[in-house]
N, C-alpha and C positions, 0 to 999 in steps of 0.2 A: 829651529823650532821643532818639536815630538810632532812626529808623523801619525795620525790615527787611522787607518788600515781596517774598513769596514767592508767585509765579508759578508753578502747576503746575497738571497735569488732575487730582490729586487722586482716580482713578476706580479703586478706591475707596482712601480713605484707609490705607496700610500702614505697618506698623512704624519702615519705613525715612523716610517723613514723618516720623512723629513725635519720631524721632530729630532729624530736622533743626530741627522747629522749635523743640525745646528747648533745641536748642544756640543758634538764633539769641534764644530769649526771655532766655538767660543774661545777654546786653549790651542790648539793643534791644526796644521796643515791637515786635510781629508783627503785619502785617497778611495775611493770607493771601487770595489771589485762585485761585479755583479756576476754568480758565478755561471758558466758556461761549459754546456755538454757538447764536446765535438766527434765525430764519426769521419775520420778523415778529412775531407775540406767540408765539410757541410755541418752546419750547427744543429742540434737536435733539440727540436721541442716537443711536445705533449698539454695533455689539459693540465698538467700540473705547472708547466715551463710554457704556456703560449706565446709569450713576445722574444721576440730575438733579443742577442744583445746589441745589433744598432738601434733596435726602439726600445731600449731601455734604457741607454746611452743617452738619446733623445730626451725621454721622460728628466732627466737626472738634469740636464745640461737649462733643459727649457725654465727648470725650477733654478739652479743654482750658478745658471754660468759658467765663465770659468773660474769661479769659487772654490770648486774643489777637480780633482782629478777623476777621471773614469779610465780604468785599468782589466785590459783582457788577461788581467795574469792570473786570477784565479779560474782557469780552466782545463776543464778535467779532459783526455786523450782519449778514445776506445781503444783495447777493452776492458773497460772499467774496473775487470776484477782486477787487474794486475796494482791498484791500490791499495787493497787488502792482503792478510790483517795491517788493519792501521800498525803504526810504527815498526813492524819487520820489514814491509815493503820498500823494496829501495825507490819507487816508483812517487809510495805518499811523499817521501823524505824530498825527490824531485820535486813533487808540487809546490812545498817548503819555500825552497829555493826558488822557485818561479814566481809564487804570490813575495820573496822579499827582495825579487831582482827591481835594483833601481833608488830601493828605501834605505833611507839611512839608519844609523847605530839607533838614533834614538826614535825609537816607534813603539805601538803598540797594536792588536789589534781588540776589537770591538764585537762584542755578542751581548745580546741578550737574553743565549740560553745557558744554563750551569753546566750543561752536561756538556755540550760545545767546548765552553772556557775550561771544562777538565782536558779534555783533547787539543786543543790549542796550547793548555800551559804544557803537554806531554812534548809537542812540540817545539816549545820553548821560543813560542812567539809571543809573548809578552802580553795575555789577554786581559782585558779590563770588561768584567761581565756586566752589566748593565738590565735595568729592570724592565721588563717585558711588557712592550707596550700592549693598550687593550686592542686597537686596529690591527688586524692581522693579514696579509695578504689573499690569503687561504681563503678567507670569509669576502673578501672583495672579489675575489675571483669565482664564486660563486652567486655572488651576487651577482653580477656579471652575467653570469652564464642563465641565471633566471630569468634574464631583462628580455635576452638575446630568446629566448622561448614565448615572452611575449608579458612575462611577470612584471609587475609595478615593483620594484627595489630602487634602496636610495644608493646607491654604489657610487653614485658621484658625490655624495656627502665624505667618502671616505679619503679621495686622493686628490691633490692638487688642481684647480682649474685646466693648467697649463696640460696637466698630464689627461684628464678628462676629454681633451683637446686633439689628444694625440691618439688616445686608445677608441674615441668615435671615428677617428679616421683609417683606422685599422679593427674595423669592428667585423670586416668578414672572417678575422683571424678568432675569434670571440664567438661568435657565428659558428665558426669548424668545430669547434672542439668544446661546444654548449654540449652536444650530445654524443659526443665521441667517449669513448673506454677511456680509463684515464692511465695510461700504457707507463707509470714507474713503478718502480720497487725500493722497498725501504732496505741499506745496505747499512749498520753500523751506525744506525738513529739518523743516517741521511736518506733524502730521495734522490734515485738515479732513475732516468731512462732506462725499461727493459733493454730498448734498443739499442745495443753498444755495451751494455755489459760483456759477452763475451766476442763480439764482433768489430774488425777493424773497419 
């Protein structure tokens, strides 16, 4: 069976995910890669990245089971720069190989951005671009962070009970980083943590 290979920050898992990976489990085994900033042993988050990847893992699992697969192979090493520029770096090429360690011949993977699916097909991981849903994480996690200052927002409208469940239980994490600086930078139409861009 074609492997579907879903590539996102997943932070936190929303409605409009969940839609997507239903759609891909209709034809396809799902393996989902939430992606992951590390600084040596330590995972790095920000207001942009607040949940780790074991509560994101959680969120994904509480909705679907063992349904589909949750994979730490998309993740990124500090110092970030040594990714760049995309495709000379022998480092992206490494990543390649990490996010398809394990996956069979026939896979593909999954976006719903076009500019993504140009860089992915550069890659030559077989992308299938996909229409962008309207829920966006971005705008949940905002929402989020207005609730947590004491604003009326419907943010639980947006993500799964299950997961609504998870992220009130982790709401000091929510909490931290309502009012904190939002410490990424945009690298190649991605977001990375300043932190570990150049630091191991």
């Amino acid at each position: 069976m074609t492997v579907a290979v879903y590539l996102a920050h997943l932070n936190p898992l929303t409605n409009a995910h969940v839609q997507i990976i239903e759609e891909l489990k209709k034809e396809s085994e799902v393996v989902v890669m939430p992606v992951v900033f590390m600084c040596g042993t330590t995972e790095i988050n920000s207001k942009s990245f607040p949940f780790d990847f074991q509560t994101r893992k959680e969120m994904i699992i509480s909705v679907f089971g063992d349904s589909v697969q949750v994979s730490t192979n998309y993740t990124f090493y500090s110092p970030f720069w040594r990714y760049f520029p995309p495709l000379l770096s022998p480092y992206s090429w490494k990543l390649r190989s990490q996010i398809l360690s394990g996956i069979g011949r026939d896979y593909y993977t999954y976006t719903g951005d076009k500019i993504e699916g140009i860089m992915l097909k550069a890659y030559r991981l077989n992308p299938r671009v996909g229409t962008r849903k309207e829920i966006s994480a971005s705008s949940v996690k905002n929402k989020m962070y207005e609730a947590a200052q004491g604003k009326n927002t419907d943010w639980k409208n947006d993500v799964p009970e299950q997961v609504v469940k998870i992220i009130e239980a982790n709401w000091h994490i929510v909490e931290r980083y309502s009012t904190a600086e939002d410490t990424t930078t945009r690298i190649a139409g991605m977001k990375f943590p300043k932190v570990g861009i150049k630091q191991k």
